[in-house]
C-alpha angles and dihedrals in degrees: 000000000000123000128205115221080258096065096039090053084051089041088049095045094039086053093052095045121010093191091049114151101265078219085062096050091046088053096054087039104050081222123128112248090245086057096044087044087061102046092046080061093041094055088048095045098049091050099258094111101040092170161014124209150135128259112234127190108238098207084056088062102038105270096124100172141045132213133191100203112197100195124185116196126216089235135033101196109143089246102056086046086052092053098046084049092059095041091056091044088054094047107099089203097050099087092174129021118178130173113230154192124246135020095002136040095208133037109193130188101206130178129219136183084213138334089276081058092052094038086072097045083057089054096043088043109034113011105044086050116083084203106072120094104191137309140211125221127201116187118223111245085179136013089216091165138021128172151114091209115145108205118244137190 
């Protein structure tokens, strides 16, 4: 979908600060606030804003450690793709969750309070499915970046 200049700037400014003063947005926009009221609805509505949170520091809730998971199932029949998706997407402790090319079929970013923690996710995600082939685990040392930013002009 196509944007105007005035839906990238609330998209830029959204994407700063969700909670942003409609007021503010109106001011960089040249926009009035019910306009920019509507459009905010409008870009929700048609799926280009999917969602509002906050960003919370793990280690400050006890989630001391990160994992990227790289799984590869046994069978790749849609179904079963289908199943280890939804298992994934049920997970608390699975953030992000693609399906990929290449060696794997999943790369997961997964939290832990401590490797006991992640040793039974391992078991919820990987051992009790028959489908999993295998899986590789890397360990975070730093969380350089971290973002969901999509880069606008």
């Amino acid at each position: 979908m196509e944007t105007t200049d005035s839906d990238q700037t609330i998209l830029r400014m959204l994407q700063e600060n969700s909670r942003e003063r409609l007021e503010a947005i109106a001011a960089e926009t040249g926009l009035s606030v019910a306009t920019v009221q509507r459009r905010i609805r409008n870009l929700k509505n048609n799926g280009t804003i999917i969602a509002e949170s906050a960003v919370i520091n793990p280690k400050s809730v006890g989630y001391a450690m990160t994992f990227l998971v790289f799984v590869e199932l046994e069978h790749e029949r849609i179904d079963q793709i289908d199943a280890f998706r939804r298992k994934a997407k049920a997970e608390p402790q699975v953030q992000q969750c693609y399906y990929i090319t290449g060696e794997a079929d999943f790369a997961l970013i997964a939290l832990a309070r401590d490797m006991e923690d992640y040793e039974q996710l391992t078991h919820r995600l990987f051992f009790a499915d028959s489908n999993v082939k295998r899986f590789r685990t890397s360990v975070v040392m730093d969380r350089t970046k971290v973002s969901l930013d999509v880069p606008l002009s």
